[in-house]
C-alpha positions as a Markdown table, in Angstrom:
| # | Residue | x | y | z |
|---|---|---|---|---|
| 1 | Unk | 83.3 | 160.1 | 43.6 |
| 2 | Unk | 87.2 | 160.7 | 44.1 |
| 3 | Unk | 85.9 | 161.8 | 48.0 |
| 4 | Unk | 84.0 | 158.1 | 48.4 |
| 5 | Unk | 87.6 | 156.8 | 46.9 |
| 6 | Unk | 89.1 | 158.5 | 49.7 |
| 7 | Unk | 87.1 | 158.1 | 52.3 |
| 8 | Unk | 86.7 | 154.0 | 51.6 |
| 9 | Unk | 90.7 | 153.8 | 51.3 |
| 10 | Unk | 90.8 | 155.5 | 54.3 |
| 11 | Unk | 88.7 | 153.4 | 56.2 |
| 12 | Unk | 90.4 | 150.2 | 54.6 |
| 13 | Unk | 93.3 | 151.4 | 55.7 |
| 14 | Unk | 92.2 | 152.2 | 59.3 |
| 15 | Unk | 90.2 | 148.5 | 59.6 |
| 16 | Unk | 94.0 | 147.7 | 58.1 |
| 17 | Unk | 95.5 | 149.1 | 61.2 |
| 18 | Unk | 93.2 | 147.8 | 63.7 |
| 19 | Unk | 93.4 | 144.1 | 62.4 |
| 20 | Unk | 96.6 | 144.4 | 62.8 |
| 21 | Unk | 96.9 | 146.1 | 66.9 |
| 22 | Unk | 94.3 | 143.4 | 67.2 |
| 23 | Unk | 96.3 | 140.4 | 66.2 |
| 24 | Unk | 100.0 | 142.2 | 67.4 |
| 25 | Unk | 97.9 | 142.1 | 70.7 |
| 26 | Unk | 96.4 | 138.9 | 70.6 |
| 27 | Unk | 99.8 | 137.1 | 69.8 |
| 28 | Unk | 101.1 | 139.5 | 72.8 |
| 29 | Unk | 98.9 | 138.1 | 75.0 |
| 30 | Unk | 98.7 | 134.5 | 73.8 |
| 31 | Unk | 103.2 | 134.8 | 74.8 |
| 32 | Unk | 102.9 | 136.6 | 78.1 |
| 33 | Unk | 100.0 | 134.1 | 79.1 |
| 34 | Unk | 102.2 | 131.2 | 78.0 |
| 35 | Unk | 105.3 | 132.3 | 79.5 |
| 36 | Unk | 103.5 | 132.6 | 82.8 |
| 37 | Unk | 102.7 | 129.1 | 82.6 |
| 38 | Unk | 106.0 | 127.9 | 81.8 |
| 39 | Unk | 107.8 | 130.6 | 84.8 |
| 40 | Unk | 104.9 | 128.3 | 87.1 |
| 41 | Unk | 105.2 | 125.3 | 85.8 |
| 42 | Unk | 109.4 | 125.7 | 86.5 |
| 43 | Unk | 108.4 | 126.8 | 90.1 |
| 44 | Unk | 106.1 | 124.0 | 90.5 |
| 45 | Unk | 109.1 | 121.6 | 89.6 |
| 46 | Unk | 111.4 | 123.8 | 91.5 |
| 47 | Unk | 109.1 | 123.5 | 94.3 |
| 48 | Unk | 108.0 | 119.4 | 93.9 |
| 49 | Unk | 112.1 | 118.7 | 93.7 |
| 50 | Unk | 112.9 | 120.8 | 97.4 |
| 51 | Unk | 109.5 | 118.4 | 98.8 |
| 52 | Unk | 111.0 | 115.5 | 97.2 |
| 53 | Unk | 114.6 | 115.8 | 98.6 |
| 54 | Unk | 113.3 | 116.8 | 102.1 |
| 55 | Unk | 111.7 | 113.4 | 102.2 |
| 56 | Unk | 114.4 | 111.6 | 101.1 |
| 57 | Unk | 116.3 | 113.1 | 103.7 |
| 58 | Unk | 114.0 | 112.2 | 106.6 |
| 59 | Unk | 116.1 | 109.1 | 107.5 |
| 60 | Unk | 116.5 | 109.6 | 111.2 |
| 61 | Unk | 114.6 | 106.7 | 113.0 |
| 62 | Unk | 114.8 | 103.0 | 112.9 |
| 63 | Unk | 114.4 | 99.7 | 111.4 |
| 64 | Unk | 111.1 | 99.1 | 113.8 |
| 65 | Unk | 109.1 | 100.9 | 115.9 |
| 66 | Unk | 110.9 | 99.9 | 118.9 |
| 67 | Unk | 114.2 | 101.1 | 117.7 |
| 68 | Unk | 112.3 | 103.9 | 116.8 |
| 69 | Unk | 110.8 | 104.6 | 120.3 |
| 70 | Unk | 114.1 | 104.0 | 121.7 |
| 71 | Unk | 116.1 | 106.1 | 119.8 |
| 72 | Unk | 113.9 | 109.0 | 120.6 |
| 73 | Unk | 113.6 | 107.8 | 124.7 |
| 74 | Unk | 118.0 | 108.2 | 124.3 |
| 75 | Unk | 117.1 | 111.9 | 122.7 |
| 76 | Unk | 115.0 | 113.3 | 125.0 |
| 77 | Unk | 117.0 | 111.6 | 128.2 |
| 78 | Unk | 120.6 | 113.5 | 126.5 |
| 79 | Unk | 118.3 | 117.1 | 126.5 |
| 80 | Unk | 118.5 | 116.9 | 122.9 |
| 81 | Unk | 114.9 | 117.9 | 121.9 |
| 82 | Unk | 116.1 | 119.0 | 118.7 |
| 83 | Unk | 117.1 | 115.3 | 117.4 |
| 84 | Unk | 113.8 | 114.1 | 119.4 |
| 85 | Unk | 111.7 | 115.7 | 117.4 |
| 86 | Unk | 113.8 | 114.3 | 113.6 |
| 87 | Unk | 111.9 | 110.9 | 115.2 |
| 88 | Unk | 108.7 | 112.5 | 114.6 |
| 89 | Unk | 106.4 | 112.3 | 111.1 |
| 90 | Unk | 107.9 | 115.5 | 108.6 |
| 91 | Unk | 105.3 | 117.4 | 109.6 |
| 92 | Unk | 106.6 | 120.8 | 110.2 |
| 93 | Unk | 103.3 | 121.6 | 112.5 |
| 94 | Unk | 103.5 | 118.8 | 114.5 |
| 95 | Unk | 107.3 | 118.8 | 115.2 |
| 96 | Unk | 107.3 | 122.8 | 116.2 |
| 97 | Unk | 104.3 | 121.8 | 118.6 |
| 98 | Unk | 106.7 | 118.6 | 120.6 |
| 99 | Unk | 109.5 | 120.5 | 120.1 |
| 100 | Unk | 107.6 | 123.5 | 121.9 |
| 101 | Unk | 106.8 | 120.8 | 124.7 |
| 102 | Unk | 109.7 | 119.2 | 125.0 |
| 103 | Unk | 112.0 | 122.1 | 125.3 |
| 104 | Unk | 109.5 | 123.9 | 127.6 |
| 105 | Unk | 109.9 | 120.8 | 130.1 |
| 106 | Unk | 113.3 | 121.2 | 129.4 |
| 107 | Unk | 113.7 | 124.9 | 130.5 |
| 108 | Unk | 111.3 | 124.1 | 133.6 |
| 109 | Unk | 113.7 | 121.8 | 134.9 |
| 110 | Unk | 111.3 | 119.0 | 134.1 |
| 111 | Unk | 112.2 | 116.9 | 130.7 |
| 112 | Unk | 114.5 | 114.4 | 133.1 |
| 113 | Unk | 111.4 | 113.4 | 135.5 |
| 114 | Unk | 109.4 | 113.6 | 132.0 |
| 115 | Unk | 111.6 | 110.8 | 130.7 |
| 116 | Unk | 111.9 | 108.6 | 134.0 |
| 117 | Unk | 107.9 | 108.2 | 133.6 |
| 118 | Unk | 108.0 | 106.9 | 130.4 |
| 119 | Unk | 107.2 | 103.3 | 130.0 |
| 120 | Unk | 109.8 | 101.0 | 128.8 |
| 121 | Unk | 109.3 | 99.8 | 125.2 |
| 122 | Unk | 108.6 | 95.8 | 126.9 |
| 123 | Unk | 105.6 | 97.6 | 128.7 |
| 124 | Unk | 103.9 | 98.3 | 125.8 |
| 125 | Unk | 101.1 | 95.9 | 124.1 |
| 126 | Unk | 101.2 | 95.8 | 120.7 |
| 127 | Unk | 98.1 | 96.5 | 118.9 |
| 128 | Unk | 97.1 | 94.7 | 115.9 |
| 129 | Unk | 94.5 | 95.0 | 113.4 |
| 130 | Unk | 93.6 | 95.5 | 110.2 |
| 131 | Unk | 94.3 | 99.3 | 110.6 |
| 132 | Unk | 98.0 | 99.0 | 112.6 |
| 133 | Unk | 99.5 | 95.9 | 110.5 |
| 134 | Unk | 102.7 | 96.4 | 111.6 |
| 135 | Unk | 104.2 | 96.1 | 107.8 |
| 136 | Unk | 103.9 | 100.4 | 107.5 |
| 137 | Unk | 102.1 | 101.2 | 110.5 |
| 138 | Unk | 102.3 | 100.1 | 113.9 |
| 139 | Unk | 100.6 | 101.2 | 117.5 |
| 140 | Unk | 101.7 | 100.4 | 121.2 |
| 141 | Unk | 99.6 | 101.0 | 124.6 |
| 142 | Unk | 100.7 | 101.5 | 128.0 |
| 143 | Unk | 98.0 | 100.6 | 129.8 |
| 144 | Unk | 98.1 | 101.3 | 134.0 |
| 145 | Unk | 95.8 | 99.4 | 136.8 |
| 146 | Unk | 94.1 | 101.6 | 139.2 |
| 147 | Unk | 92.5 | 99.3 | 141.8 |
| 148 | Unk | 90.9 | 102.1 | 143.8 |
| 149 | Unk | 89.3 | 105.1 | 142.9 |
| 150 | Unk | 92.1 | 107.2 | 141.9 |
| 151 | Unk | 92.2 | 111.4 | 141.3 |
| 152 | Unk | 94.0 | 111.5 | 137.4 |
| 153 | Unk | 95.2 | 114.8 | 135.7 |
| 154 | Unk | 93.8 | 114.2 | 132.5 |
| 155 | Unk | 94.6 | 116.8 | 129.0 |
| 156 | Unk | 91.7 | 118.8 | 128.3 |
| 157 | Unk | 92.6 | 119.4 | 124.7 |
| 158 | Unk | 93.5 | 123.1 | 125.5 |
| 159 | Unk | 97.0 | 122.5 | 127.1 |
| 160 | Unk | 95.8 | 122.6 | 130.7 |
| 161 | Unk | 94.7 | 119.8 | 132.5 |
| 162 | Unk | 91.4 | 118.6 | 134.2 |
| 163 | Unk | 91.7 | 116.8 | 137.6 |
| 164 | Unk | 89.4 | 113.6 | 137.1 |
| 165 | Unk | 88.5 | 110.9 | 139.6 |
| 166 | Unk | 89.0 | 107.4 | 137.6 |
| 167 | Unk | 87.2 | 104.3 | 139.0 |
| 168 | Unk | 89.2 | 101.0 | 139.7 |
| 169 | Unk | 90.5 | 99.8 | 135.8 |
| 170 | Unk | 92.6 | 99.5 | 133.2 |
| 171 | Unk | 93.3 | 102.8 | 131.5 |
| 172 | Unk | 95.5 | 103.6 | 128.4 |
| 173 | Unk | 98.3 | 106.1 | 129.7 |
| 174 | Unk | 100.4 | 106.1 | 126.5 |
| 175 | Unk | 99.7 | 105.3 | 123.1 |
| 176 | Unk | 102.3 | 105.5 | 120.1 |
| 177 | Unk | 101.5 | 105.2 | 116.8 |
| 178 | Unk | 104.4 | 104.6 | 114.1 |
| 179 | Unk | 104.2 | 105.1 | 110.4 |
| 180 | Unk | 107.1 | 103.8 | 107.9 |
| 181 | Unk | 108.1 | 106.7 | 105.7 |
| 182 | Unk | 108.9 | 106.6 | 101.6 |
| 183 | Unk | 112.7 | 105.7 | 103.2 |
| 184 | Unk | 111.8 | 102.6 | 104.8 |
| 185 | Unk | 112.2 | 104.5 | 108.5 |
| 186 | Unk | 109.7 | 103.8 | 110.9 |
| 187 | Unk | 108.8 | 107.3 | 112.6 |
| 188 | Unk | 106.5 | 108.4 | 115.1 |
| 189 | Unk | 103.2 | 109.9 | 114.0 |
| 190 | Unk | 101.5 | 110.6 | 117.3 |
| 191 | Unk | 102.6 | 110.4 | 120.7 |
C-alpha cells in the first residue's frame, strides 16, 4: 500500500505541476497576445494621426475651381512643377504620375508650349448636374470645332498616342474635374 501512496502523491503532484505550466502559460499567452494588440492598436493611432495631419495640411489651392485652375496655370507657366502638382487631389499615385509628366515636358524643352495651349479658364463650360453640383465637386470642358475632317493625335491609354482622323464637330479637348477637400480647398482631381 505505502507504494500506491507514493505512486498516487506522485502523480498528484506531477498533474500539480502541469496545471500549473498550463495556466503560467496560458496567462503568458493571454499578456503577449494583448500587448500585441495594444503595440497595434498605438501604431494604428500613430498611423491614423500622420493621415490626419497630412490632410489638414493639403491647403494649397483655392476658394473655387477657377482660382484653383489658375493657380496651377501660374505653376506650371513659372517651371514650378513641384507646386503644380500640391493643386492636385493627395493622392500620392496620381501626383508622382503629373509630376512625372510635367517635369518630363519640362526637361524636353516643352512645358512652356504646354502651357500656351491651355485654354483660358473663360473657355471652359461649366458642367452641371446632379453628379458635378458645384457645392464639393465641380467639372469644366474645353470643347474645339473642327469644321473639316481633321487628322487628331489622340492618348491611347498607354502613353503614346494614335493619329486619328476626326469628322467635322464639336470635340471635348480638355476636361477638369475639381473636388473640395476636408479643408474647404477646391483641388484638382483629374486633368
Amino acid at each position: 500500500m505505502a507504494i500506491f501512496k507514493k505512486i498516487g502523491k506522485f502523480a498528484g503532484i506531477f498533474i500539480l505541476a502541469v496545471l500549473v505550466w498550463y495556466l503560467g502559460a496560458e496567462v503568458g499567452f493571454q499578456v503577449r497576445y494583448h500587448l500585441h494588440l495594444w503595440e497595434n492598436d498605438r501604431a494604428m493611432e500613430k498611423f491614423n494621426k500622420a493621415i490626419e495631419e497630412m490632410f489638414s495640411e493639403d491647403i494649397d489651392g483655392g476658394e473655387t475651381p477657377e482660382q484653383t485652375f489658375n493657380l496651377f496655370v501660374d505653376a506650371l507657366k513659372n517651371n514650378d512643377v513641384d507646386l503644380a502638382v500640391k493643386y492636385f487631389v493627395l493622392d500620392v499615385e496620381r501626383r508622382q504620375k503629373y509630376y512625372d509628366e510635367f517635369n518630363a515636358l519640362k526637361q524636353e524643352g516643352k512645358l512652356e508650349a504646354y502651357v500656351e495651349g491651355l485654354p483660358k479658364w473663360e473657355e471652359f463650360e461649366q458642367v452641371k448636374d446632379d453628379y458635378n453640383n458645384w457645392e464639393n465637386r465641380a467639372m469644366v470642358e474645353h470643347a474645339s470645332y473642327y469644321s473639316n475632317f481633321e487628322i487628331v493625335n489622340l492618348p491611347d491609354g498607354a502613353g503614346g498616342y494614335i493619329e486619328t482622323e476626326l469628322p467635322p464637330g464639336n470635340y471635348v479637348d480638355y476636361s477638369v474635374i475639381f473636388i473640395k477637400n476636408q479643408n474647404n480647398i477646391w483641388k484638382i482631381e483629374s486633368f
